[in-house]
N, CA, C and O atoms as a Maestro MAE file, in Angstrom:
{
 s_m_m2io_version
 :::
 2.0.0
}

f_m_ct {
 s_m_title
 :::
 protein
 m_atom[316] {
  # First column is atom index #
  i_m_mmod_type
  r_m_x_coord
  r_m_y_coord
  r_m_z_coord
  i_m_residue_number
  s_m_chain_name
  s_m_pdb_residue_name
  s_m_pdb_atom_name
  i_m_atomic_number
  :::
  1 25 0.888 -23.856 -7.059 1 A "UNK " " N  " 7
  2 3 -0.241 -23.267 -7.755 1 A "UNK " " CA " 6
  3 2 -0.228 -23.766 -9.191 1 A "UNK " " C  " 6
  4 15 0.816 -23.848 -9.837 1 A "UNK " " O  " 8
  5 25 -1.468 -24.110 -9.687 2 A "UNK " " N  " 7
  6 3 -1.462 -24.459 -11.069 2 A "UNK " " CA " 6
  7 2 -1.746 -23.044 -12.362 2 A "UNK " " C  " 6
  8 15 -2.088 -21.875 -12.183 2 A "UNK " " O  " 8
  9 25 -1.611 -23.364 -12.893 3 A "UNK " " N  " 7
  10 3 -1.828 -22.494 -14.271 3 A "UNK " " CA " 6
  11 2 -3.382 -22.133 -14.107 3 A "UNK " " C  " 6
  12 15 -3.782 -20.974 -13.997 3 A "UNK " " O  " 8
  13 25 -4.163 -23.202 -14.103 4 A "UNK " " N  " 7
  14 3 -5.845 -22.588 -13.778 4 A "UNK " " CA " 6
  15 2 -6.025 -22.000 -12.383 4 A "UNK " " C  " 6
  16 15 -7.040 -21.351 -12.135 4 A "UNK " " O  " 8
  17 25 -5.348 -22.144 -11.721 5 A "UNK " " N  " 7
  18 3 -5.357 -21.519 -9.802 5 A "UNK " " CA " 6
  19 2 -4.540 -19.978 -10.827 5 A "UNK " " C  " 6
  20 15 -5.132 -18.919 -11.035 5 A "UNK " " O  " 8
  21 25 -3.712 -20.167 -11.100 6 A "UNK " " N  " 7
  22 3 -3.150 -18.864 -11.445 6 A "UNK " " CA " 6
  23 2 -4.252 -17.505 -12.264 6 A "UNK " " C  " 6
  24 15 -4.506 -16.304 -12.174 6 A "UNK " " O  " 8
  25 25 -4.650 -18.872 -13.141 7 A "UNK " " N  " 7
  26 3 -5.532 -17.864 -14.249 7 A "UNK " " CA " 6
  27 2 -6.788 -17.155 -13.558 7 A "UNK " " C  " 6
  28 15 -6.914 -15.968 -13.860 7 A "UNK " " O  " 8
  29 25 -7.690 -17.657 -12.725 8 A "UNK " " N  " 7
  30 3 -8.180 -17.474 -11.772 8 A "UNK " " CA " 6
  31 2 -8.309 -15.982 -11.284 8 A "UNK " " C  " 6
  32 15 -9.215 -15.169 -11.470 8 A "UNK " " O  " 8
  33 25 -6.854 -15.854 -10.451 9 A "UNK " " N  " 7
  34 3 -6.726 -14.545 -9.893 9 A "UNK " " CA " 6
  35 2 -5.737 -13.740 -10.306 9 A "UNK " " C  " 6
  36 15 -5.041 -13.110 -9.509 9 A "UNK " " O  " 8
  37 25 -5.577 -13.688 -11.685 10 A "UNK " " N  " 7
  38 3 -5.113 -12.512 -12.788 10 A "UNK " " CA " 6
  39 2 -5.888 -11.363 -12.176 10 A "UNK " " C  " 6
  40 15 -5.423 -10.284 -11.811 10 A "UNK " " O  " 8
  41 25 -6.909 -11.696 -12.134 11 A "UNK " " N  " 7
  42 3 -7.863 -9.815 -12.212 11 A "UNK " " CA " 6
  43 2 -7.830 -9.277 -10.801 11 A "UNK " " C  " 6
  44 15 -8.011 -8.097 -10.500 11 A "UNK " " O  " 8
  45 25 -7.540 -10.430 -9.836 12 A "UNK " " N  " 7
  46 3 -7.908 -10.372 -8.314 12 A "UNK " " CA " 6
  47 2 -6.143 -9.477 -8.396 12 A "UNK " " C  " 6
  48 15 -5.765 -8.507 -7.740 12 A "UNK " " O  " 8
  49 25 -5.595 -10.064 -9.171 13 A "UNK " " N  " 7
  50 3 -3.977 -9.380 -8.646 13 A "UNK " " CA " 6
  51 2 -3.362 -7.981 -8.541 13 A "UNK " " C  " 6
  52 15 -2.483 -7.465 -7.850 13 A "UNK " " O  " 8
  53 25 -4.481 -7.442 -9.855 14 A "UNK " " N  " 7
  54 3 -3.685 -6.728 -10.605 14 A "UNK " " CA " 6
  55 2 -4.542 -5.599 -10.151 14 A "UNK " " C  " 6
  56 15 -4.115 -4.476 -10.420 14 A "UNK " " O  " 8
  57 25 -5.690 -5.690 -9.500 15 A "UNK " " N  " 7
  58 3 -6.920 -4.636 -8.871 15 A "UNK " " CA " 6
  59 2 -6.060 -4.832 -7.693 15 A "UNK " " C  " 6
  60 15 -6.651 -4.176 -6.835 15 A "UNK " " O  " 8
  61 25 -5.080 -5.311 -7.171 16 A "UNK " " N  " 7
  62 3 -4.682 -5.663 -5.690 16 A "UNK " " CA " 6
  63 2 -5.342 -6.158 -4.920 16 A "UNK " " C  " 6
  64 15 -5.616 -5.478 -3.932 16 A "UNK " " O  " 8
  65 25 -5.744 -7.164 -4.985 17 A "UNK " " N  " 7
  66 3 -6.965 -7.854 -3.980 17 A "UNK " " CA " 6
  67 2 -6.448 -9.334 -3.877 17 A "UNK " " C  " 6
  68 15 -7.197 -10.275 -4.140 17 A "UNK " " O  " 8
  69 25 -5.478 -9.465 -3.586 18 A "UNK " " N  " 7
  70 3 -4.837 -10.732 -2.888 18 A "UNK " " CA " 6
  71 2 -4.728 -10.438 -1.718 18 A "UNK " " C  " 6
  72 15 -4.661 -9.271 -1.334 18 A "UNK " " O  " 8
  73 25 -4.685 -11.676 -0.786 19 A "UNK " " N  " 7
  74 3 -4.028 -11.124 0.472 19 A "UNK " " CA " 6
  75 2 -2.556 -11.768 -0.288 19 A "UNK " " C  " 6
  76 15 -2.308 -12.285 -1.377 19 A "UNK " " O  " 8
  77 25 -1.675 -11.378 1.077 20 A "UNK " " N  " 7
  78 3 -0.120 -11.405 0.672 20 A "UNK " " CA " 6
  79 2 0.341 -12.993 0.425 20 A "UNK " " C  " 6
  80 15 1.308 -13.239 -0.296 20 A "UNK " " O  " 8
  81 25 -0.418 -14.041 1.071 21 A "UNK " " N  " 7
  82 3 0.527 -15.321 0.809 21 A "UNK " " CA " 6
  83 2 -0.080 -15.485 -0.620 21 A "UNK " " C  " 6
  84 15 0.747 -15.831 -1.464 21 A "UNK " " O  " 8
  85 25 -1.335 -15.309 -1.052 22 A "UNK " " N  " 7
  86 3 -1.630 -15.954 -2.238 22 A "UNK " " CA " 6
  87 2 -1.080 -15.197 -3.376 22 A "UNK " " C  " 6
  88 15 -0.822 -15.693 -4.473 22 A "UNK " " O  " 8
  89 25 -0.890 -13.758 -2.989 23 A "UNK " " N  " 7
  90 3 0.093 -12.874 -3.756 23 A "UNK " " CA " 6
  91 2 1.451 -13.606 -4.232 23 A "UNK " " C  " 6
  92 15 1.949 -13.790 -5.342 23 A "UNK " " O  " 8
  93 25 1.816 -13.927 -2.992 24 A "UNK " " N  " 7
  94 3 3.398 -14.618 -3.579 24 A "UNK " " CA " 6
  95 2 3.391 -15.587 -3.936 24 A "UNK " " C  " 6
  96 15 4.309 -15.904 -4.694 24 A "UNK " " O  " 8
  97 25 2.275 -16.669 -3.559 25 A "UNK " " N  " 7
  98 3 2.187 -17.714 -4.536 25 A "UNK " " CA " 6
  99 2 2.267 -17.527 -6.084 25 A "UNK " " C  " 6
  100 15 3.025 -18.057 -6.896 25 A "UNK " " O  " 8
  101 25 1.284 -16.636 -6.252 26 A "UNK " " N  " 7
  102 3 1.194 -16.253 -7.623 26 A "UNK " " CA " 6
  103 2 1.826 -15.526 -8.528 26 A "UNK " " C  " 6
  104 15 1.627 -15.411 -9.737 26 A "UNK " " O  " 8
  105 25 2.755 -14.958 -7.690 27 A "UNK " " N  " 7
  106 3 4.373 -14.363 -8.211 27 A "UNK " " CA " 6
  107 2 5.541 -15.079 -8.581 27 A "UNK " " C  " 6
  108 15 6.408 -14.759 -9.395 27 A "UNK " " O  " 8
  109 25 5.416 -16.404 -7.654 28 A "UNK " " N  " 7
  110 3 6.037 -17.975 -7.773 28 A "UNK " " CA " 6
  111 2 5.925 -18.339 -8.983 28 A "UNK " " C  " 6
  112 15 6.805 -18.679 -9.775 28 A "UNK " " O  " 8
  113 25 4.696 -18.252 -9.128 29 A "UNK " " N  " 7
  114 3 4.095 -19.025 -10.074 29 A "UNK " " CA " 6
  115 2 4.563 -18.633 -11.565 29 A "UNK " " C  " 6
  116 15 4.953 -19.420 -12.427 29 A "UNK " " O  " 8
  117 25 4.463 -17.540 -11.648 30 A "UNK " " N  " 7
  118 3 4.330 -16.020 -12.502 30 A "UNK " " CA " 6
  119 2 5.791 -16.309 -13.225 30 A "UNK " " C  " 6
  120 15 5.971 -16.275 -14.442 30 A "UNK " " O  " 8
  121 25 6.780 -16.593 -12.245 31 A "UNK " " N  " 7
  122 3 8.268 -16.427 -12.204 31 A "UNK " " CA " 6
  123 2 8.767 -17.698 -13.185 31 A "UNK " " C  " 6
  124 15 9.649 -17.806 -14.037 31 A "UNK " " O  " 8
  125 25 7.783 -18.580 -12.647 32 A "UNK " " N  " 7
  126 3 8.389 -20.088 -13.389 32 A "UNK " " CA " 6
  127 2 7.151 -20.799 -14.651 32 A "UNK " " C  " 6
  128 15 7.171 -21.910 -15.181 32 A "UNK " " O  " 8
  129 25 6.267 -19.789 -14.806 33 A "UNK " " N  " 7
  130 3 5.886 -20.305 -16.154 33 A "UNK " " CA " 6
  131 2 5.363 -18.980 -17.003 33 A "UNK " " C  " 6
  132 15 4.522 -18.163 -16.626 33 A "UNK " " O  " 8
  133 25 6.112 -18.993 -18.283 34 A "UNK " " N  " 7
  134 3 5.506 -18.121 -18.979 34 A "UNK " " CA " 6
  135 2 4.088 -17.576 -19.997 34 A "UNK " " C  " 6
  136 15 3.783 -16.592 -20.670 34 A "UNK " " O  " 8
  137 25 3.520 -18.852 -19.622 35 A "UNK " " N  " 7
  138 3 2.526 -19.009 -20.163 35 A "UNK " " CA " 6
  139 2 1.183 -17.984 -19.505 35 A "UNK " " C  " 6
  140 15 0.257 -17.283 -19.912 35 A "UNK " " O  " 8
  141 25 1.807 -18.453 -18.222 36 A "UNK " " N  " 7
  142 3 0.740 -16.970 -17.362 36 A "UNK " " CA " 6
  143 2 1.445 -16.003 -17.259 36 A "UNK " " C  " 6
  144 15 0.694 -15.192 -16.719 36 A "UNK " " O  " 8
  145 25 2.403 -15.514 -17.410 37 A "UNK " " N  " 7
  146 3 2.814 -14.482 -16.940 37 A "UNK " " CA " 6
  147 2 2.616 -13.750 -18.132 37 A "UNK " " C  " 6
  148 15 2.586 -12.544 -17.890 37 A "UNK " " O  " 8
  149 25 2.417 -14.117 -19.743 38 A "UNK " " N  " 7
  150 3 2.253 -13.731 -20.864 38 A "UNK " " CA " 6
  151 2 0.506 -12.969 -20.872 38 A "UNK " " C  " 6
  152 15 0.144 -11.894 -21.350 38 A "UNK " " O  " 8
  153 25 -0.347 -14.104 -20.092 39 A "UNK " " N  " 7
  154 3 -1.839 -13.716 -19.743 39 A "UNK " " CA " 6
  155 2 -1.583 -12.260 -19.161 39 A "UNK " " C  " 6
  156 15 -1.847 -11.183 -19.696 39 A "UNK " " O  " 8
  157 25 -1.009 -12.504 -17.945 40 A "UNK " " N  " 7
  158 3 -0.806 -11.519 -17.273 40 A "UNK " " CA " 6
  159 2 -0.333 -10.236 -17.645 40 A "UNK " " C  " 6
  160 15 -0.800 -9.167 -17.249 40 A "UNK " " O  " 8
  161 25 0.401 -10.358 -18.248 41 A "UNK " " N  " 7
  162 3 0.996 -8.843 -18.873 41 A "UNK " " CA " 6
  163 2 0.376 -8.348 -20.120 41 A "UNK " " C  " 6
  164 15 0.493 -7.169 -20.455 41 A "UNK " " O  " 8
  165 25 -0.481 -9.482 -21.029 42 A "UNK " " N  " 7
  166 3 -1.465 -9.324 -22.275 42 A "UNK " " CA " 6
  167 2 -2.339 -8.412 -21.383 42 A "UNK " " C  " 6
  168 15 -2.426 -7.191 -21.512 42 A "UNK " " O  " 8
  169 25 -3.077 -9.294 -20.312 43 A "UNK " " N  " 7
  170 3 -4.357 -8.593 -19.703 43 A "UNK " " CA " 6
  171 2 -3.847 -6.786 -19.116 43 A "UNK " " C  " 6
  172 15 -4.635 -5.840 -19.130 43 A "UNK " " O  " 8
  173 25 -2.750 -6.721 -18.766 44 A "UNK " " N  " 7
  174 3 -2.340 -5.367 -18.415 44 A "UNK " " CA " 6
  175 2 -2.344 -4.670 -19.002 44 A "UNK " " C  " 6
  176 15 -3.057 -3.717 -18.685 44 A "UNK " " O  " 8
  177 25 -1.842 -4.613 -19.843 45 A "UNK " " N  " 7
  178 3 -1.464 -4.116 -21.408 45 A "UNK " " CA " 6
  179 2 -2.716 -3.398 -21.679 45 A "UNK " " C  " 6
  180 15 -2.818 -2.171 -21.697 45 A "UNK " " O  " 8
  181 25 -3.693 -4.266 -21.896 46 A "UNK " " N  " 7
  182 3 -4.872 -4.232 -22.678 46 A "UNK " " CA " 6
  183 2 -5.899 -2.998 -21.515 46 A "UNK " " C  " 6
  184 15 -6.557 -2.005 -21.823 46 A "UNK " " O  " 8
  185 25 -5.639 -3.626 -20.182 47 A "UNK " " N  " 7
  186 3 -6.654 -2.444 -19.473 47 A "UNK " " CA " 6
  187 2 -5.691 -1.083 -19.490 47 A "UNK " " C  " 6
  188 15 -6.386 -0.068 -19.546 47 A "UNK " " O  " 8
  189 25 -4.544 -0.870 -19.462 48 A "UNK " " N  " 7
  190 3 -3.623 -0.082 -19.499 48 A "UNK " " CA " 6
  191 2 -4.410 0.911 -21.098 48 A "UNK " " C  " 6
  192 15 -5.151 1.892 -21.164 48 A "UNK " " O  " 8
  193 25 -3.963 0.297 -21.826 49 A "UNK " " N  " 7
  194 3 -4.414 0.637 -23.093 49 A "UNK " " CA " 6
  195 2 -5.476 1.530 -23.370 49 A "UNK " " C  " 6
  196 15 -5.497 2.620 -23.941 49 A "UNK " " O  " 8
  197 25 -7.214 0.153 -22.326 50 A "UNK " " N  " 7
  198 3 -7.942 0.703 -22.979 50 A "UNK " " CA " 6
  199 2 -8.083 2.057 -21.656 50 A "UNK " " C  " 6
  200 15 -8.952 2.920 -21.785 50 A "UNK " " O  " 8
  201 25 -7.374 2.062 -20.765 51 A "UNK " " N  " 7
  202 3 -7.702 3.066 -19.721 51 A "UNK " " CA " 6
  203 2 -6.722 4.330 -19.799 51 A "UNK " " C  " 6
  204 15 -6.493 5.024 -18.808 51 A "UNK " " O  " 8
  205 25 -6.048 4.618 -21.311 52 A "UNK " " N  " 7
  206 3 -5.124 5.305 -21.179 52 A "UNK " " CA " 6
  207 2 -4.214 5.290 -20.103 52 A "UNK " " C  " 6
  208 15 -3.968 6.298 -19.441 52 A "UNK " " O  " 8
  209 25 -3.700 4.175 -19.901 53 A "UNK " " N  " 7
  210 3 -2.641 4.115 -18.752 53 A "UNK " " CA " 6
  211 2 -3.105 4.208 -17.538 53 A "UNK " " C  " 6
  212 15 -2.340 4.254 -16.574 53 A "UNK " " O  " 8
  213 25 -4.596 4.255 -17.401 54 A "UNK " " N  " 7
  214 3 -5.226 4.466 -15.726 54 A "UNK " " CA " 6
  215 2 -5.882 3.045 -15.308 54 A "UNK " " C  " 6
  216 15 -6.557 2.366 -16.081 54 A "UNK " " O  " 8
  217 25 -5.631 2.753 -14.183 55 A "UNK " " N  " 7
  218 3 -5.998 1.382 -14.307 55 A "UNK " " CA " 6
  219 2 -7.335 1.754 -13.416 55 A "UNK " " C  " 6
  220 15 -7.331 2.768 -12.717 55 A "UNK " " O  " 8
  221 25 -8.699 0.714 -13.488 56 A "UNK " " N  " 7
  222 3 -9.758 1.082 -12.882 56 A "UNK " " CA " 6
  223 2 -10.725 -0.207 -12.996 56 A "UNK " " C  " 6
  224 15 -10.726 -0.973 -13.959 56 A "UNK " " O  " 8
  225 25 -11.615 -0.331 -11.760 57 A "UNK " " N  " 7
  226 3 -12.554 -1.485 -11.811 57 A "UNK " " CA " 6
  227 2 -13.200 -1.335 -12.833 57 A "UNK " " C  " 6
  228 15 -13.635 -0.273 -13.279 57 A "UNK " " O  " 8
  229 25 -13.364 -2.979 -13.510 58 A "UNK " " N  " 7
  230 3 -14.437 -3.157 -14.099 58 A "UNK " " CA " 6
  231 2 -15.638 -3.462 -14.244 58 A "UNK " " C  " 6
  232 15 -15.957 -4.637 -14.063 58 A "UNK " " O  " 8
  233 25 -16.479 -2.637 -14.556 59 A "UNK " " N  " 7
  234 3 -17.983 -3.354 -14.027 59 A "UNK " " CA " 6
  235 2 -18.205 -4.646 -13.999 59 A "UNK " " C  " 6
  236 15 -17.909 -5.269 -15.018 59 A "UNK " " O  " 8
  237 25 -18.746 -5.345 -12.906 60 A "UNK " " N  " 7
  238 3 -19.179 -7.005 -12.883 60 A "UNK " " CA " 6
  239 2 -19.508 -7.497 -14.377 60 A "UNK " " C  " 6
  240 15 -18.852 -8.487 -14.702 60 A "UNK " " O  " 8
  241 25 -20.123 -7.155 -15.052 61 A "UNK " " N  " 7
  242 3 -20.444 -7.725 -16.254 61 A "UNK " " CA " 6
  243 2 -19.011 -7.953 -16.865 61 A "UNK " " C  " 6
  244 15 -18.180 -8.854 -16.972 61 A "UNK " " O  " 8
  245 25 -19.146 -6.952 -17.122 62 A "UNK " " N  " 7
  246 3 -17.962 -6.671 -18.154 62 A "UNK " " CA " 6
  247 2 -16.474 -7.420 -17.839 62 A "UNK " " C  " 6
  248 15 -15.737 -7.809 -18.745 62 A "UNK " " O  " 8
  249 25 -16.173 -7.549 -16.455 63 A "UNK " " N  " 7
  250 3 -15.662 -8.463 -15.687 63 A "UNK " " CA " 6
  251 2 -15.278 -9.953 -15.823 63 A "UNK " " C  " 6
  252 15 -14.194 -10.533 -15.892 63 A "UNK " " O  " 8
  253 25 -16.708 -10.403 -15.837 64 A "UNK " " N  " 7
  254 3 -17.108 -11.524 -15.844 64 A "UNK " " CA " 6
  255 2 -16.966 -12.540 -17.755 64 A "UNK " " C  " 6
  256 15 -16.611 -13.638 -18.183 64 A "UNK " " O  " 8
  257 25 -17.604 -11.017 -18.359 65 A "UNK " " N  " 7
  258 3 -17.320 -11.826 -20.035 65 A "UNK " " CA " 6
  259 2 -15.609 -11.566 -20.307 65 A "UNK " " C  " 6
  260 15 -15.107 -11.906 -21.378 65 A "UNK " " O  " 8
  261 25 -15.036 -11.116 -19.535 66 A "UNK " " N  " 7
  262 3 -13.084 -11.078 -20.157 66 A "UNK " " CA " 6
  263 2 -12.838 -12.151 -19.654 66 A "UNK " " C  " 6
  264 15 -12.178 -12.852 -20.421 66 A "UNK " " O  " 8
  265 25 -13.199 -12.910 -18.119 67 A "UNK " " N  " 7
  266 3 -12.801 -13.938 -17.372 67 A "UNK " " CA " 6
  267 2 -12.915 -15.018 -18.984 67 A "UNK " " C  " 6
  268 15 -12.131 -15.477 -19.815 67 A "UNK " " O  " 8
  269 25 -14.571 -15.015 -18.691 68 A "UNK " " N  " 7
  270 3 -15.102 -16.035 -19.752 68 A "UNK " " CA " 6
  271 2 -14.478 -16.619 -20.793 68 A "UNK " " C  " 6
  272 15 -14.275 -17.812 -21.020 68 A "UNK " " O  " 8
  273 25 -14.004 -14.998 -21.814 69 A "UNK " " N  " 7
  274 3 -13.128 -14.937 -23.496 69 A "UNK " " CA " 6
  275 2 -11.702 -16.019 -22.670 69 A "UNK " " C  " 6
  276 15 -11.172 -17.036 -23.117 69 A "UNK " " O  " 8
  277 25 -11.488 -15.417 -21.605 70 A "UNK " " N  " 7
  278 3 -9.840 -15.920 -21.502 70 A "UNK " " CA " 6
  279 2 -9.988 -17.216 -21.269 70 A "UNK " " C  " 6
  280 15 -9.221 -17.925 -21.920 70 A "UNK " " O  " 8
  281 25 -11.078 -18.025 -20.208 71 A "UNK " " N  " 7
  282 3 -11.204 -19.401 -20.292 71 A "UNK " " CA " 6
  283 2 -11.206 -19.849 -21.391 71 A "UNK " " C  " 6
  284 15 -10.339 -20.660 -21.714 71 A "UNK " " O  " 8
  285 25 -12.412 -19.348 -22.473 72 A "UNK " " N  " 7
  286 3 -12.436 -20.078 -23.739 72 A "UNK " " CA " 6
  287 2 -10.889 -19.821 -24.681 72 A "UNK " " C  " 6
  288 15 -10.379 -20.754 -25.300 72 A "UNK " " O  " 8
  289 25 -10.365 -18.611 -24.661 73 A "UNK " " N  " 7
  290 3 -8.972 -19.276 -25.015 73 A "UNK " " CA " 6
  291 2 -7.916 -19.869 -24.524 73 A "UNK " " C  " 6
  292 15 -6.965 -20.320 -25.161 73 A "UNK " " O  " 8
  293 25 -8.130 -19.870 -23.038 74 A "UNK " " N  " 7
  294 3 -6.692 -21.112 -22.401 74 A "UNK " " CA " 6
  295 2 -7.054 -22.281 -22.918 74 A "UNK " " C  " 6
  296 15 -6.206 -23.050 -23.371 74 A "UNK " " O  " 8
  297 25 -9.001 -22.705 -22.916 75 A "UNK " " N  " 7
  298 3 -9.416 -24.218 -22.997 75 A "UNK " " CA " 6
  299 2 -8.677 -24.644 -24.531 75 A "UNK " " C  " 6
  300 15 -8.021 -25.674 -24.686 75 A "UNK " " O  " 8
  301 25 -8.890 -23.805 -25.416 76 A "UNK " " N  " 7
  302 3 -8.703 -23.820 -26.870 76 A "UNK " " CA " 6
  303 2 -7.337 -24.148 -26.689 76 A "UNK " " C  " 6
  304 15 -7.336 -25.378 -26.626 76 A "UNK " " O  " 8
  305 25 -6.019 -23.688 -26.553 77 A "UNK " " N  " 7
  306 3 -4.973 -23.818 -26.551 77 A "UNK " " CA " 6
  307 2 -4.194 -24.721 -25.449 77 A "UNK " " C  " 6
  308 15 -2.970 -24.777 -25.332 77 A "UNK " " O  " 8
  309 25 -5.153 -25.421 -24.661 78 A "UNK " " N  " 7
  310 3 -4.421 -26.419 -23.658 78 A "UNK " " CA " 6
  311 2 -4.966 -27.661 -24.685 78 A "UNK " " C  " 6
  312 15 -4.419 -28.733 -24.426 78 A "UNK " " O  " 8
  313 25 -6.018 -27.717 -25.886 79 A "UNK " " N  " 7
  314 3 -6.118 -29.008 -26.409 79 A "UNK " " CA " 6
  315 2 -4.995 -29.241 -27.664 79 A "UNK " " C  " 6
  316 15 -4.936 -30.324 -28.247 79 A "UNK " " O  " 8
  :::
 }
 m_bond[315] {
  # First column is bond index #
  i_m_from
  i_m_to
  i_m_order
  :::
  1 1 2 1
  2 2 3 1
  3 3 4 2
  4 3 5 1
  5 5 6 1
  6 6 7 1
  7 7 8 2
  8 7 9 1
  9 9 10 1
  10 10 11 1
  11 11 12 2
  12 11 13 1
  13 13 14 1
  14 14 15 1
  15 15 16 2
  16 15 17 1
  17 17 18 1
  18 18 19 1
  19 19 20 2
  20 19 21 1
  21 21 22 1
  22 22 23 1
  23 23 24 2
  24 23 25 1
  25 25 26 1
  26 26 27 1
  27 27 28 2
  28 27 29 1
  29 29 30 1
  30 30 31 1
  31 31 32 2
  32 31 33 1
  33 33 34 1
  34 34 35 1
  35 35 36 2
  36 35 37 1
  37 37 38 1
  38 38 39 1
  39 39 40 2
  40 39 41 1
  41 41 42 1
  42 42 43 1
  43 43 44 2
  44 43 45 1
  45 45 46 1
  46 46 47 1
  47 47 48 2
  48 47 49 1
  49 49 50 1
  50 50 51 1
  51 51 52 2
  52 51 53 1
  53 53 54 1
  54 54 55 1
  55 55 56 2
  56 55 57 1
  57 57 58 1
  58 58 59 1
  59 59 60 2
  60 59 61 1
  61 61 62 1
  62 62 63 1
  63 63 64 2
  64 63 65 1
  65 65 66 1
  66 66 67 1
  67 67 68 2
  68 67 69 1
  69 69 70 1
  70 70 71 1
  71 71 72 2
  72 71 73 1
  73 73 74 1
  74 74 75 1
  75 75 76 2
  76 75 77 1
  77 77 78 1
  78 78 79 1
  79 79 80 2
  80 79 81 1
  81 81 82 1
  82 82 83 1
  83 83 84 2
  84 83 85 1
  85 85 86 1
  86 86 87 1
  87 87 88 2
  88 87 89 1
  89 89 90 1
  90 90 91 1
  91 91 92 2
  92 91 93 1
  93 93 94 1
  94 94 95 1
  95 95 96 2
  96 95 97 1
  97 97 98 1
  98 98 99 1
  99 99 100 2
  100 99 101 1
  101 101 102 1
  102 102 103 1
  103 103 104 2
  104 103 105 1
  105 105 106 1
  106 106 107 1
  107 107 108 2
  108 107 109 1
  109 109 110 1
  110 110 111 1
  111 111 112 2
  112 111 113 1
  113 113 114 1
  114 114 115 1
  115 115 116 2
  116 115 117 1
  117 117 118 1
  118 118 119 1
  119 119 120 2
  120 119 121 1
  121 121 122 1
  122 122 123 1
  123 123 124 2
  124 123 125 1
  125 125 126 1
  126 126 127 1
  127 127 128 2
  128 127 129 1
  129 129 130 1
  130 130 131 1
  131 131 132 2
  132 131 133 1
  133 133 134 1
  134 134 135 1
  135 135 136 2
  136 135 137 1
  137 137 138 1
  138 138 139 1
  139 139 140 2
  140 139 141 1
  141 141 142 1
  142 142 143 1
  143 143 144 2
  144 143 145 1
  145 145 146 1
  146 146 147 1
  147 147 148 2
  148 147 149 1
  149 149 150 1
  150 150 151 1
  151 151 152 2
  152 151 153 1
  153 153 154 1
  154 154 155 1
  155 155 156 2
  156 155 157 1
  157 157 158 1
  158 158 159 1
  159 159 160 2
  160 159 161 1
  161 161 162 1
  162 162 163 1
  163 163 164 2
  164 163 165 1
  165 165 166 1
  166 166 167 1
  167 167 168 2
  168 167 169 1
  169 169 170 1
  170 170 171 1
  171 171 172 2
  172 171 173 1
  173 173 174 1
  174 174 175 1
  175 175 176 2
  176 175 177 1
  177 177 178 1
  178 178 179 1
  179 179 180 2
  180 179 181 1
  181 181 182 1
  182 182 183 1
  183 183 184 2
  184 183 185 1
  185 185 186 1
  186 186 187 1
  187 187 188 2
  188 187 189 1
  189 189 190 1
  190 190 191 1
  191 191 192 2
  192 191 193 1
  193 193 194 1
  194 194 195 1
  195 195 196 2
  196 195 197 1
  197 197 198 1
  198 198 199 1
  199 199 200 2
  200 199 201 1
  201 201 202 1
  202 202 203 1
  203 203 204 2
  204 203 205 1
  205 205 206 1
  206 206 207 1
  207 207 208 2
  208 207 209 1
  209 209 210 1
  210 210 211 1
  211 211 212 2
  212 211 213 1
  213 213 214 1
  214 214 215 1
  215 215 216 2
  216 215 217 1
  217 217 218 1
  218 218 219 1
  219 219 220 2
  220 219 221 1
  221 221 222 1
  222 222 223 1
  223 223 224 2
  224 223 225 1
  225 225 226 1
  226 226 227 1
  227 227 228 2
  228 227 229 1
  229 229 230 1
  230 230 231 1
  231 231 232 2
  232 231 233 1
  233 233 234 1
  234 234 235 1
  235 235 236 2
  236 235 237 1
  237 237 238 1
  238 238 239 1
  239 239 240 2
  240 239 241 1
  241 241 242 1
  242 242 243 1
  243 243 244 2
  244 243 245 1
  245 245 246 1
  246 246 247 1
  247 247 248 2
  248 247 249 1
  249 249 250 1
  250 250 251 1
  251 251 252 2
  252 251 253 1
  253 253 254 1
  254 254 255 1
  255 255 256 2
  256 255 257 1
  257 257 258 1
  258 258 259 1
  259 259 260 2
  260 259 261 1
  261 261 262 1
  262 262 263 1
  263 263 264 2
  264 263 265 1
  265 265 266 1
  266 266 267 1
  267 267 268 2
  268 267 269 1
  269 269 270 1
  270 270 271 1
  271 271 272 2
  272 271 273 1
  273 273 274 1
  274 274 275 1
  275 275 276 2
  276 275 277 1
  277 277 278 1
  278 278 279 1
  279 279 280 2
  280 279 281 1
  281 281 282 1
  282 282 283 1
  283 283 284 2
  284 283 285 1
  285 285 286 1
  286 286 287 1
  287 287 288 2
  288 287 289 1
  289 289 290 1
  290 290 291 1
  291 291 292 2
  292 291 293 1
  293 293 294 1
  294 294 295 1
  295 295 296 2
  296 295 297 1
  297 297 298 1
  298 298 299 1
  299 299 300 2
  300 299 301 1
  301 301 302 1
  302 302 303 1
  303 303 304 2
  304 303 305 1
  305 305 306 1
  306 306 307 1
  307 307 308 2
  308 307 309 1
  309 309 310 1
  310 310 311 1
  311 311 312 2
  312 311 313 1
  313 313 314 1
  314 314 315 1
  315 315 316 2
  :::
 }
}
């Protein structure tokens, strides 16, 4: 799995909506680079945070512009 395959399904992971092989791919993945696993636990953090510790779907929109912010900062920091 690459870093953009990874970044991908951050949100799919953490709502639990993997099935199980792509789960452990991405736990693989998770394990041997810190660069996502830093995404990953930023992005937790942050719904944790803003959900007082309750984790909960996010509306499609709203969804869709965090995907967005995070592309535009991986793109920014992979140049």
């Amino acid at each position: 799995m690459t870093c953009k395959e990874a970044f991908r399904e951050i949100s799919n992971y953490l709502d639990g909506e993997l099935g199980d092989d792509l789960r452990q791919e991405l736990e693989a993945h998770l394990k041997l680079c810190r660069k996502c696993e830093v995404v990953l636990d930023t992005t937790r953090k942050t719904i944790e945070l803003y959900c007082d510790g309750k984790l909960f779907p996010l509306p499609a929109g709203v969804r869709e512009r965090l995907h967005q912010a995070l592309r535009r900062k991986w793109k920014a920091e992979a140049v």
